[in-house]
CHARMM internal coordinates of N, CA and C (Angstrom, degrees):
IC EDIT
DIST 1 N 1 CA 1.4424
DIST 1 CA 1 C 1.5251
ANGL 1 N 1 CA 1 C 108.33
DIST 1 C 2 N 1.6013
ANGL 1 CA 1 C 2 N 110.30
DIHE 1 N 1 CA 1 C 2 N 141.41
DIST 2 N 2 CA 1.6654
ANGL 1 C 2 N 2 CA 105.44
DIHE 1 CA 1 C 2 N 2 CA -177.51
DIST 2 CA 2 C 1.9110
ANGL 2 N 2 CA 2 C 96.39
DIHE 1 C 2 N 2 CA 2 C -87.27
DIST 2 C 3 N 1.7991
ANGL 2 CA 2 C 3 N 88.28
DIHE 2 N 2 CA 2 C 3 N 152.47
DIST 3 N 3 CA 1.3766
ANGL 2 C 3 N 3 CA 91.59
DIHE 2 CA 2 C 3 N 3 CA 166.94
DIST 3 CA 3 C 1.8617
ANGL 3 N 3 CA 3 C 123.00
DIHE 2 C 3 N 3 CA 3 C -58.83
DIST 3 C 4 N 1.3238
ANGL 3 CA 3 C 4 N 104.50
DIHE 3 N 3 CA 3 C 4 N -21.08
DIST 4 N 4 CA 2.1698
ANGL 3 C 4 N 4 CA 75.42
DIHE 3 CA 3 C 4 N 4 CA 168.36
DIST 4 CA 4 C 0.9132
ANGL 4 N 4 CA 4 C 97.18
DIHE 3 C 4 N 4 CA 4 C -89.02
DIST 4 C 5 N 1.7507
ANGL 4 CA 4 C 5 N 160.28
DIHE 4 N 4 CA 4 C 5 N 14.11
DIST 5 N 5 CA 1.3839
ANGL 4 C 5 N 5 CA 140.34
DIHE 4 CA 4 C 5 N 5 CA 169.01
DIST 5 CA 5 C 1.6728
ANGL 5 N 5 CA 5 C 77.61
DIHE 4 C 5 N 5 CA 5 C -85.54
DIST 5 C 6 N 1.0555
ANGL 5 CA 5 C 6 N 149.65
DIHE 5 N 5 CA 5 C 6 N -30.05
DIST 6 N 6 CA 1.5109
ANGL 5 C 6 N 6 CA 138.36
DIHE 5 CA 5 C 6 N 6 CA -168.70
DIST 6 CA 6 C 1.1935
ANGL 6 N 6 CA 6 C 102.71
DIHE 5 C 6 N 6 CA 6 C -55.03
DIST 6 C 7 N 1.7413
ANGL 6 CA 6 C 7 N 86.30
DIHE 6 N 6 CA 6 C 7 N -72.40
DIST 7 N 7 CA 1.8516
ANGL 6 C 7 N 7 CA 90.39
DIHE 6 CA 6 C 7 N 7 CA -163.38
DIST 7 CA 7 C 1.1124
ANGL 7 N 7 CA 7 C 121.26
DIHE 6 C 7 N 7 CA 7 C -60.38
DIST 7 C 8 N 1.4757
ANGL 7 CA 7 C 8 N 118.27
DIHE 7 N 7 CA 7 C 8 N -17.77
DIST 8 N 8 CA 1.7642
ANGL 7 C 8 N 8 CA 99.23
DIHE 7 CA 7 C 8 N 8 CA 171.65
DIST 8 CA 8 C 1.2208
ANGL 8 N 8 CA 8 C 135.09
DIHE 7 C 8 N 8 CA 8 C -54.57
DIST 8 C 9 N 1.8331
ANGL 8 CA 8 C 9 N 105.33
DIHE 8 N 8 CA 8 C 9 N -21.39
DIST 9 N 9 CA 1.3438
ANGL 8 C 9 N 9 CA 106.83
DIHE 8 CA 8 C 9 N 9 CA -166.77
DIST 9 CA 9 C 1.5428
ANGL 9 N 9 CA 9 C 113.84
DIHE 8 C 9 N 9 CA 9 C -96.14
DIST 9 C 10 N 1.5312
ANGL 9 CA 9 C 10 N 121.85
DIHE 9 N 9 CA 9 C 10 N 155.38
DIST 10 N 10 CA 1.6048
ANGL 9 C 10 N 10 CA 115.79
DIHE 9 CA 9 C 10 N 10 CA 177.34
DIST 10 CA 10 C 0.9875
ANGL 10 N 10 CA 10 C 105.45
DIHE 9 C 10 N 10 CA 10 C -36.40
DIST 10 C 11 N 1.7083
ANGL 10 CA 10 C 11 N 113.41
DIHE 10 N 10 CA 10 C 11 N -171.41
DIST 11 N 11 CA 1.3666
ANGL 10 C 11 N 11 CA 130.18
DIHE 10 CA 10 C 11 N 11 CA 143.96
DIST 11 CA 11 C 1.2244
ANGL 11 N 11 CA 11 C 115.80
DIHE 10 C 11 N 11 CA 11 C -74.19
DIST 11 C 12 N 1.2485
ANGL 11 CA 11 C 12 N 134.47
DIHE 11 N 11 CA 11 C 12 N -78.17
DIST 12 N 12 CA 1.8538
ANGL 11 C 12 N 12 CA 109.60
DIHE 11 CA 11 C 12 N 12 CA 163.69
DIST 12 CA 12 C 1.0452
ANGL 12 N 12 CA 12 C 124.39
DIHE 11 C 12 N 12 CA 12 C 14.64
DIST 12 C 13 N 1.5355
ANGL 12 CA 12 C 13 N 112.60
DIHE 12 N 12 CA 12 C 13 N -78.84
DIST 13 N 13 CA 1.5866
ANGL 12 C 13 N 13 CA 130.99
DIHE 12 CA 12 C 13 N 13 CA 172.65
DIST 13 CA 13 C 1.0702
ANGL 13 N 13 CA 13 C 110.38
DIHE 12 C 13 N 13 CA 13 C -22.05
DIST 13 C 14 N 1.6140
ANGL 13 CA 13 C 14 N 103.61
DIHE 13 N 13 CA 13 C 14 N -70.47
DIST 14 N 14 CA 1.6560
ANGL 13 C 14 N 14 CA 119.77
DIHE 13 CA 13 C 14 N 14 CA -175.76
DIST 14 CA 14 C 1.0535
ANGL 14 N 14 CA 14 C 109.53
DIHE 13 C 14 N 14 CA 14 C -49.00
DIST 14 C 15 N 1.2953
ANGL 14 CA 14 C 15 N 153.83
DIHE 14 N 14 CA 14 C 15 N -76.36
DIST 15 N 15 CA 1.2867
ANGL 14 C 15 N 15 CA 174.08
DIHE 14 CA 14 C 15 N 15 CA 56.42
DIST 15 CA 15 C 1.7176
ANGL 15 N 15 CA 15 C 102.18
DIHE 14 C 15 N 15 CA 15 C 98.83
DIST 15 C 16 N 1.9732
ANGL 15 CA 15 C 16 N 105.30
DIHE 15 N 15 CA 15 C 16 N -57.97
DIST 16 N 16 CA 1.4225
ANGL 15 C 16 N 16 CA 85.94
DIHE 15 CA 15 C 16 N 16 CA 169.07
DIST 16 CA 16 C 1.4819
ANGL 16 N 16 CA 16 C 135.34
DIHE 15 C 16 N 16 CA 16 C -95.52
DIST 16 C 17 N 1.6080
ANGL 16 CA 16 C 17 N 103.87
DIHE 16 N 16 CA 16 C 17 N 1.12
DIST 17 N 17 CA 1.3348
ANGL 16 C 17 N 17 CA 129.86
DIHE 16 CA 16 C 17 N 17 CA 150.59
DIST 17 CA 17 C 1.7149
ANGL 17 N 17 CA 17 C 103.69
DIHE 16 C 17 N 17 CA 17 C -50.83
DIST 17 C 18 N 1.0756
ANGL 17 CA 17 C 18 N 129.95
DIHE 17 N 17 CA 17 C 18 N -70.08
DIST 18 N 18 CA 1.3077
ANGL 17 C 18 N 18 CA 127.88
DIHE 17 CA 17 C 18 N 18 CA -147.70
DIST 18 CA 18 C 1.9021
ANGL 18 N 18 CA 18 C 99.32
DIHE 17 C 18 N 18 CA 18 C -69.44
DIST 18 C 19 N 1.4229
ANGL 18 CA 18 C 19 N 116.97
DIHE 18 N 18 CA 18 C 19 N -23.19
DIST 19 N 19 CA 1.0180
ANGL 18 C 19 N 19 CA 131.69
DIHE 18 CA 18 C 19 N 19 CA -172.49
DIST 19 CA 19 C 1.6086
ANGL 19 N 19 CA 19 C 113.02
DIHE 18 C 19 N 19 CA 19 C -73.59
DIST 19 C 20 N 1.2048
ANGL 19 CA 19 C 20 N 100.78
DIHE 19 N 19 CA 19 C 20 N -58.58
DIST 20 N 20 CA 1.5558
ANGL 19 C 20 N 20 CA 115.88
DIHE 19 CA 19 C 20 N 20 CA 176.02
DIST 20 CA 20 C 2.1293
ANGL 20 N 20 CA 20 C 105.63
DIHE 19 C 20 N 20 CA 20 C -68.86
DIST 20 C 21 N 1.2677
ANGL 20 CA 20 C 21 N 103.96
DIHE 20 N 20 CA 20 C 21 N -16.86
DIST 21 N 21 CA 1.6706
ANGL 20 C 21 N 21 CA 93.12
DIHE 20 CA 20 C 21 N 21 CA 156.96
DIST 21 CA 21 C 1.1172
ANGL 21 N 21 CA 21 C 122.64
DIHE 20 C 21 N 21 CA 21 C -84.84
DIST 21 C 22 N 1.2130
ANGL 21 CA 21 C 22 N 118.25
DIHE 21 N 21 CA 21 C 22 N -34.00
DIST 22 N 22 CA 1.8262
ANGL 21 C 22 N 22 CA 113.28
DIHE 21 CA 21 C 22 N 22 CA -175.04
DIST 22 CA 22 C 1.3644
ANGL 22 N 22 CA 22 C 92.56
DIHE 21 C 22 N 22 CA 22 C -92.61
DIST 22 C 23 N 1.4697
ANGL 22 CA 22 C 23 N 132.38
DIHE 22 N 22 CA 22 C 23 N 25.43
DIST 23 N 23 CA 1.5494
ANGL 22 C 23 N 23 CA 111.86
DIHE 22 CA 22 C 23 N 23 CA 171.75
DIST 23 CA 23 C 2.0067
ANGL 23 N 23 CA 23 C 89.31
DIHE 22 C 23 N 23 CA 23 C -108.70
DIST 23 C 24 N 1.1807
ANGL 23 CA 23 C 24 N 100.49
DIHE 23 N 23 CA 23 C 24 N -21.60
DIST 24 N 24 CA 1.3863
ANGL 23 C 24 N 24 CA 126.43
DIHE 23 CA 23 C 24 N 24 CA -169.32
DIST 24 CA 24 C 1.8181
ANGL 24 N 24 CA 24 C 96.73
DIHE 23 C 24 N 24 CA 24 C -66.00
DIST 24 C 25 N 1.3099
ANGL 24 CA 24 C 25 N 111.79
DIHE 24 N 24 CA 24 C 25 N -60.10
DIST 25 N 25 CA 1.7496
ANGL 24 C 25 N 25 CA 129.06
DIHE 24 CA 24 C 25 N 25 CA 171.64
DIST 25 CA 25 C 1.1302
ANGL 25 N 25 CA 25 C 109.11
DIHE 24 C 25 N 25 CA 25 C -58.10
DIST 25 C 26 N 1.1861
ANGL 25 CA 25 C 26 N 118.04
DIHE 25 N 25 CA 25 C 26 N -35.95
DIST 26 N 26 CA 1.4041
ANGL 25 C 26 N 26 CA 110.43
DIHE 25 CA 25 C 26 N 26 CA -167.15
DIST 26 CA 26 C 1.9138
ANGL 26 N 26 CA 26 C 120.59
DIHE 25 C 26 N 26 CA 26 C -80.33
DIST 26 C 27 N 1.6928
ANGL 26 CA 26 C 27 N 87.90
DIHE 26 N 26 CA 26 C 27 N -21.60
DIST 27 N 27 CA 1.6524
ANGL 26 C 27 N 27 CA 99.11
DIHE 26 CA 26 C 27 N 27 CA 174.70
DIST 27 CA 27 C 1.3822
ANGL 27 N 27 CA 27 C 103.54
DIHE 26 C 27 N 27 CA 27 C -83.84
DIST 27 C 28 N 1.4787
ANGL 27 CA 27 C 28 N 133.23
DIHE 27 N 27 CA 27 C 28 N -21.86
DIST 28 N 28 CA 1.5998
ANGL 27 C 28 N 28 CA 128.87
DIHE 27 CA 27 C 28 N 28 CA -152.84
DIST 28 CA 28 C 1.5045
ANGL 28 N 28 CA 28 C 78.90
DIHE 27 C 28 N 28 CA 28 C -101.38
DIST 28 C 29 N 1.4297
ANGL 28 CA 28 C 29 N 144.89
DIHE 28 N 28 CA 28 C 29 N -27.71
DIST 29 N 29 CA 1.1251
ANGL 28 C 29 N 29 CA 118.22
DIHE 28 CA 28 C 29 N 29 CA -165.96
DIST 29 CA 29 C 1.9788
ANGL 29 N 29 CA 29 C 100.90
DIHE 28 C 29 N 29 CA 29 C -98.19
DIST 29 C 30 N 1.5332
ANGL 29 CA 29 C 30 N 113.47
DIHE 29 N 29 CA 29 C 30 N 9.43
DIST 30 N 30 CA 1.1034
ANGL 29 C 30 N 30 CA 97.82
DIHE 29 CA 29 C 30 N 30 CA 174.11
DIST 30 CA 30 C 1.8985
ANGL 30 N 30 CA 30 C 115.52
DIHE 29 C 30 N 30 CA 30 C -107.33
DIST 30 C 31 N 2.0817
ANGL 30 CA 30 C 31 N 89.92
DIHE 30 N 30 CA 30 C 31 N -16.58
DIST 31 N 31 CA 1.5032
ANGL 30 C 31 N 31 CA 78.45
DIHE 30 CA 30 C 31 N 31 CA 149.75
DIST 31 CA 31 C 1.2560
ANGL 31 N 31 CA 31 C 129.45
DIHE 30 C 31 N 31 CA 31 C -89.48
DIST 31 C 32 N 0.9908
ANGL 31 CA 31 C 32 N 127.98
DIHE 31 N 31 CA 31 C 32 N 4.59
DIST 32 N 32 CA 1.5865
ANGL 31 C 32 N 32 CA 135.78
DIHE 31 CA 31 C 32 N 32 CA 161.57
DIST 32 CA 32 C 1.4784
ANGL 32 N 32 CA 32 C 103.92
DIHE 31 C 32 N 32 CA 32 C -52.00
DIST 32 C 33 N 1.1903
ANGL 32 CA 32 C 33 N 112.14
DIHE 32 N 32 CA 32 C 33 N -52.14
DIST 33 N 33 CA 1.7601
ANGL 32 C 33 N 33 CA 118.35
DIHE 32 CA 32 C 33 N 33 CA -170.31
DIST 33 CA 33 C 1.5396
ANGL 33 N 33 CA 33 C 104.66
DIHE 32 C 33 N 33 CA 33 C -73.24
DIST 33 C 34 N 1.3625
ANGL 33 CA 33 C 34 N 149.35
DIHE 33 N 33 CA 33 C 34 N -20.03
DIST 34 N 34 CA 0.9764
ANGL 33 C 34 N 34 CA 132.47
DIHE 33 CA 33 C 34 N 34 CA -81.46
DIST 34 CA 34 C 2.0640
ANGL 34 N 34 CA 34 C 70.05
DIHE 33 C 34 N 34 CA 34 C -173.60
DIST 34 C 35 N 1.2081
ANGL 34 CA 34 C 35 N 104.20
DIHE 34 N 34 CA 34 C 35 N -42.22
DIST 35 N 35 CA 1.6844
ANGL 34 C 35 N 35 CA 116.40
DIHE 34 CA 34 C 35 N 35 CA -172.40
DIST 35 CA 35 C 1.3792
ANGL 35 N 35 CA 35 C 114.13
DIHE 34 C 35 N 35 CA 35 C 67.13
DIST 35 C 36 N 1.6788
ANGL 35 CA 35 C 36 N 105.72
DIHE 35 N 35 CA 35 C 36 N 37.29
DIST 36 N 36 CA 1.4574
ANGL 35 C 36 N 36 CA 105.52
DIHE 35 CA 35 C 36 N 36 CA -179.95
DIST 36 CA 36 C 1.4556
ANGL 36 N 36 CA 36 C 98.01
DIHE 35 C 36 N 36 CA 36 C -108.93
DIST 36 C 37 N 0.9070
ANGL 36 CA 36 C 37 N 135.45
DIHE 36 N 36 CA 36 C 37 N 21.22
DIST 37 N 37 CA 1.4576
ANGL 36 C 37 N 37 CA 123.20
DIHE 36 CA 36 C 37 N 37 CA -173.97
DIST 37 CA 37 C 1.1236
ANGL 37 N 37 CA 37 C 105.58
DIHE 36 C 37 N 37 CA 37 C -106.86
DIST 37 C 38 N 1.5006
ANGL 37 CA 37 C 38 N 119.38
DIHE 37 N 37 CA 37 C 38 N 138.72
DIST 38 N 38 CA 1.5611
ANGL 37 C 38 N 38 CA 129.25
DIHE 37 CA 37 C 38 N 38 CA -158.37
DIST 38 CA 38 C 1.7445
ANGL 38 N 38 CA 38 C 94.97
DIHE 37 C 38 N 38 CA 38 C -111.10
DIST 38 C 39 N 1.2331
ANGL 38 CA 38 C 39 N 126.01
DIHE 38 N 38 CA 38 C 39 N -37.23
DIST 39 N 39 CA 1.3362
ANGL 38 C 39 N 39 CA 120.48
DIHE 38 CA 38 C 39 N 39 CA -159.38
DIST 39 CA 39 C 1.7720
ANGL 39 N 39 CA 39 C 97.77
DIHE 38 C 39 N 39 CA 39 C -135.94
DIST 39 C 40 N 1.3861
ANGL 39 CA 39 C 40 N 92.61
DIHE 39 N 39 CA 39 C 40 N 109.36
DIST 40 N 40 CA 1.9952
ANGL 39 C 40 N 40 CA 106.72
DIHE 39 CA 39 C 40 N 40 CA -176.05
DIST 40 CA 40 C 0.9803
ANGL 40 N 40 CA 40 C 80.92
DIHE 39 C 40 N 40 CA 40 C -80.32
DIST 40 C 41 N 1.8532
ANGL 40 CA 40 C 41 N 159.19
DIHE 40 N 40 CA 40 C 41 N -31.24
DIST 41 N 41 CA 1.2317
ANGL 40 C 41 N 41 CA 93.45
DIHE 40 CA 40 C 41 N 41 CA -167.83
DIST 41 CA 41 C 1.6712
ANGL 41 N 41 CA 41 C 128.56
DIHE 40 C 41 N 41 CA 41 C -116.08
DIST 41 C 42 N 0.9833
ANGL 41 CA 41 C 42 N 105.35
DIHE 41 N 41 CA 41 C 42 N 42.34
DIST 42 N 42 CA 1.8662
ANGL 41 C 42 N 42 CA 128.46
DIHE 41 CA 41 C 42 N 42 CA 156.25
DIST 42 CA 42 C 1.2161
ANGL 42 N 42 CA 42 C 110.30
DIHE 41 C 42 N 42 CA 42 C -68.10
DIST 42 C 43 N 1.7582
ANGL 42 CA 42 C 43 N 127.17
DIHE 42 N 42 CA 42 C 43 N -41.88
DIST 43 N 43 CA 1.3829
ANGL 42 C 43 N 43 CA 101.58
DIHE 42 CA 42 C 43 N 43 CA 145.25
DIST 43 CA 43 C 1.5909
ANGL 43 N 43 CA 43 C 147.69
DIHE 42 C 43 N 43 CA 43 C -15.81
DIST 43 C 44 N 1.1799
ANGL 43 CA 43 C 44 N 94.54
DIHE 43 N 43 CA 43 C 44 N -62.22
DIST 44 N 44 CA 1.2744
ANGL 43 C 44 N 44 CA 127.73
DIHE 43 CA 43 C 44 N 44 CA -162.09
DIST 44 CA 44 C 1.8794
ANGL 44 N 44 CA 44 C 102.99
DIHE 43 C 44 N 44 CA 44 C -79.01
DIST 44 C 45 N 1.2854
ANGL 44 CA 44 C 45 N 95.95
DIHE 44 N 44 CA 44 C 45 N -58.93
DIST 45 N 45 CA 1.6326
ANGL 44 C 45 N 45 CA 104.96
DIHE 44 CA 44 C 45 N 45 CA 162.45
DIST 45 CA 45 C 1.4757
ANGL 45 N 45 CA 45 C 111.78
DIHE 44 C 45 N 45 CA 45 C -40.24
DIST 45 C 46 N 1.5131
ANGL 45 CA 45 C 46 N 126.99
DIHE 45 N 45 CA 45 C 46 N -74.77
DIST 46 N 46 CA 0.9720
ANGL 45 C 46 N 46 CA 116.64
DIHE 45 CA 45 C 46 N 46 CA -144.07
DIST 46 CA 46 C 1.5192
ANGL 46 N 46 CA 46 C 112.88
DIHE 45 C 46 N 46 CA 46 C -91.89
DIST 46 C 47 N 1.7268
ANGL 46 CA 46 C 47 N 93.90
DIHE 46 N 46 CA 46 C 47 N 7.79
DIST 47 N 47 CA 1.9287
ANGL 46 C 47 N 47 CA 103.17
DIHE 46 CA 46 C 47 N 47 CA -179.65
DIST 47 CA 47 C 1.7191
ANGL 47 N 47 CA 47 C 102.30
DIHE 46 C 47 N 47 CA 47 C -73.14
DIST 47 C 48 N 1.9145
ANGL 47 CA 47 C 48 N 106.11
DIHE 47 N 47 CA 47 C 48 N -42.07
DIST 48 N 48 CA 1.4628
ANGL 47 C 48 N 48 CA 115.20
DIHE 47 CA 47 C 48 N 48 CA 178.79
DIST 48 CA 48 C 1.0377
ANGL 48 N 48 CA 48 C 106.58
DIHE 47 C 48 N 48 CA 48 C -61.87
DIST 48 C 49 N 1.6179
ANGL 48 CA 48 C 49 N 144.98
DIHE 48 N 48 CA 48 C 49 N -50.91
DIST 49 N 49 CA 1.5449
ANGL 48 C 49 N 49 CA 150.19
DIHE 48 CA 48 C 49 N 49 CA 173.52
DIST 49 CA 49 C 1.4334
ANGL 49 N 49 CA 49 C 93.17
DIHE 48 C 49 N 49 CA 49 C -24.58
DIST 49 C 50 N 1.2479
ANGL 49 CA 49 C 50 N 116.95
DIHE 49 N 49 CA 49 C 50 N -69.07
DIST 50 N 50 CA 1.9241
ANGL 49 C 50 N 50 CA 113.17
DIHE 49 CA 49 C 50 N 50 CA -170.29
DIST 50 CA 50 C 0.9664
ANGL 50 N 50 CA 50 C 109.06
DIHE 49 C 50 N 50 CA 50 C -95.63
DIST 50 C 51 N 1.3685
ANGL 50 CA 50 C 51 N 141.58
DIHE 50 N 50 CA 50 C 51 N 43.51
DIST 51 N 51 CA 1.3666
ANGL 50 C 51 N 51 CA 137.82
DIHE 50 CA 50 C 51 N 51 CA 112.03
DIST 51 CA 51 C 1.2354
ANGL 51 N 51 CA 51 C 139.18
DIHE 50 C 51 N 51 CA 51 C -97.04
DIST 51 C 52 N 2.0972
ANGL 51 CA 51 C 52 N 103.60
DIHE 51 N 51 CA 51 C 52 N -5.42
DIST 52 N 52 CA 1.0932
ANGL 51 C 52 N 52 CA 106.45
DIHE 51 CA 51 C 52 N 52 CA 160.54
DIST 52 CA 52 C 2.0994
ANGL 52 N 52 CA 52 C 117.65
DIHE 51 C 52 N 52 CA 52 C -77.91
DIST 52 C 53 N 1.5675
ANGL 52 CA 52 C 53 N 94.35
DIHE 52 N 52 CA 52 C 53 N -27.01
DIST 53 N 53 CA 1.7285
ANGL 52 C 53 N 53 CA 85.83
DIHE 52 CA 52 C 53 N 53 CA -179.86
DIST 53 CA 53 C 1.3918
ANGL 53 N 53 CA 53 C 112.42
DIHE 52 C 53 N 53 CA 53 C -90.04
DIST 53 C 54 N 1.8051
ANGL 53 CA 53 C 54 N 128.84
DIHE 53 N 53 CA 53 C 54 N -2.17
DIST 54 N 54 CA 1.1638
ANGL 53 C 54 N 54 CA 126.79
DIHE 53 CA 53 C 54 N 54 CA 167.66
DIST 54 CA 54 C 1.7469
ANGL 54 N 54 CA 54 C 99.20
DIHE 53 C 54 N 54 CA 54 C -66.60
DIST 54 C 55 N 1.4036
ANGL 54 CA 54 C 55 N 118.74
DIHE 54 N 54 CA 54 C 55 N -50.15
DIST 55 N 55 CA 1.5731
ANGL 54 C 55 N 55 CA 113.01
DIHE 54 CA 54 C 55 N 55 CA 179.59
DIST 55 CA 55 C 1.2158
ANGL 55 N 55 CA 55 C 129.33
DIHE 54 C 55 N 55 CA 55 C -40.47
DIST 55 C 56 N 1.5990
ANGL 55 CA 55 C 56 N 113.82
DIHE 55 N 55 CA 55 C 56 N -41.35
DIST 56 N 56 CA 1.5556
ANGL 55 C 56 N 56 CA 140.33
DIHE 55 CA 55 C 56 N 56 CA -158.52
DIST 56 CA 56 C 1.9540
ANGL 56 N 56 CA 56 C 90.65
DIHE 55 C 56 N 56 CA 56 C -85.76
DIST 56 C 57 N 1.2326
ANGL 56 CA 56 C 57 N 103.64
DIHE 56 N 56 CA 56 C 57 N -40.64
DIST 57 N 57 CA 1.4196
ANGL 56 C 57 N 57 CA 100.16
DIHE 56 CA 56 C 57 N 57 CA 178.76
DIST 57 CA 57 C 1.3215
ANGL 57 N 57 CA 57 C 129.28
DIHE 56 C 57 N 57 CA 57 C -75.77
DIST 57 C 58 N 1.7863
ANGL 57 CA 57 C 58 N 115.48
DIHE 57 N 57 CA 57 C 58 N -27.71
DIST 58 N 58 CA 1.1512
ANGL 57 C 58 N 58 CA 124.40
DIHE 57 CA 57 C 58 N 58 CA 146.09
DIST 58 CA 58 C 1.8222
ANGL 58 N 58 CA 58 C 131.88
DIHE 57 C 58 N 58 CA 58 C -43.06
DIST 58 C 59 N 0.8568
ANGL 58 CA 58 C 59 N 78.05
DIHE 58 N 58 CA 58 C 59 N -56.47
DIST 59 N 59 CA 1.9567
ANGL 58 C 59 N 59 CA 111.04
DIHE 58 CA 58 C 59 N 59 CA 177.24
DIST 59 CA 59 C 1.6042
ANGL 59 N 59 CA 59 C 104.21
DIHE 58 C 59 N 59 CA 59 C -59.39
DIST 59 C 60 N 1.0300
ANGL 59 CA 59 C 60 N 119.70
DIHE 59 N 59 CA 59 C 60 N -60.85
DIST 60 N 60 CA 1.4762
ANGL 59 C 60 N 60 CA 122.80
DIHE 59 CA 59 C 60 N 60 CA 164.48
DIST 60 CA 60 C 1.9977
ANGL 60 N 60 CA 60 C 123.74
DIHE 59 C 60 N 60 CA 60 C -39.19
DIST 60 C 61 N 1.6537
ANGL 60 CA 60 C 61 N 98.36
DIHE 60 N 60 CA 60 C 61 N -57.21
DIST 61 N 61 CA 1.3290
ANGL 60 C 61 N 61 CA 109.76
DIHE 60 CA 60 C 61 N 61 CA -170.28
DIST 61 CA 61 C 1.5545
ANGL 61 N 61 CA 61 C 108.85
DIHE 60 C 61 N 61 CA 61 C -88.75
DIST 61 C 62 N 1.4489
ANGL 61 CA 61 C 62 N 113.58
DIHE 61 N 61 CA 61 C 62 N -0.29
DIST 62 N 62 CA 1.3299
ANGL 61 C 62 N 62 CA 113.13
DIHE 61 CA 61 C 62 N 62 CA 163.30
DIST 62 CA 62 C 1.4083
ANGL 62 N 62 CA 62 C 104.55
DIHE 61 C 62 N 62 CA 62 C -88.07
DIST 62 C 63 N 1.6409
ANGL 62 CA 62 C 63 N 109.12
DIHE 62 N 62 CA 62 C 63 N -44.56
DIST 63 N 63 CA 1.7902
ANGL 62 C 63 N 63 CA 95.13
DIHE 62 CA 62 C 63 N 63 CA -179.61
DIST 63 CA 63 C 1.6553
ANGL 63 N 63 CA 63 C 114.24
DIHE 62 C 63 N 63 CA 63 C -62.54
DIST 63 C 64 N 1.2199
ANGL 63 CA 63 C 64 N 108.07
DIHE 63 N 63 CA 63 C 64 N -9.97
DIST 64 N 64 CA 1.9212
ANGL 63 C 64 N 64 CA 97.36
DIHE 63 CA 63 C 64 N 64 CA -175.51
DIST 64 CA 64 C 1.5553
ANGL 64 N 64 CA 64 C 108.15
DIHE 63 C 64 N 64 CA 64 C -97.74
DIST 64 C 65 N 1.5771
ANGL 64 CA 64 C 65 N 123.51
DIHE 64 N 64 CA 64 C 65 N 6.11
DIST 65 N 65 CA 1.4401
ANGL 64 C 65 N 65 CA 126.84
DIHE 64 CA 64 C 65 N 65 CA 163.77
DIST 65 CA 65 C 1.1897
ANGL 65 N 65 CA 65 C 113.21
DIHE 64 C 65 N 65 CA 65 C -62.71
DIST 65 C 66 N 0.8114
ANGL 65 CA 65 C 66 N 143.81
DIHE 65 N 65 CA 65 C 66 N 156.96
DIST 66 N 66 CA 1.6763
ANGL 65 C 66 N 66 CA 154.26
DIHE 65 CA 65 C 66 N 66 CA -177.93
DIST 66 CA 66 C 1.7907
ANGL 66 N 66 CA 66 C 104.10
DIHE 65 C 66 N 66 CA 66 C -96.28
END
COOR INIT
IC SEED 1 N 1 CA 1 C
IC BUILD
């Protein structure tokens, strides 16, 4: 997902976005263990995915500081 499809969405959004990636990591790193994984680099993809909505969430809660 590009970062302005990010930022459009709440934090919520983000939140269950960021959720459904590390549920997402958490299966690719068990077929990793597992030697079922056909394509390493979805790893890699979906590690950047949640660091692009950890950013957007940063970026957000700095703009709502006073």
């Amino acid at each position: 997902m590009k970062p302005i499809e990010l930022r459009a969405k709440s934090v919520d959004e983000l939140q269950k976005e960021l959720l459904e990636l590390r549920k997402a990591q958490f299966g690719l790193r068990m077929q990793l263990a597992t030697q079922s994984l056909t394509k390493n680099s979805e790893i890699q993809r979906v590690k950047r995915e949640i660091a692009r909505v950890h950013t957007v969430l940063n970026e957000k809660a700095k703009a709502s500081k006073p």
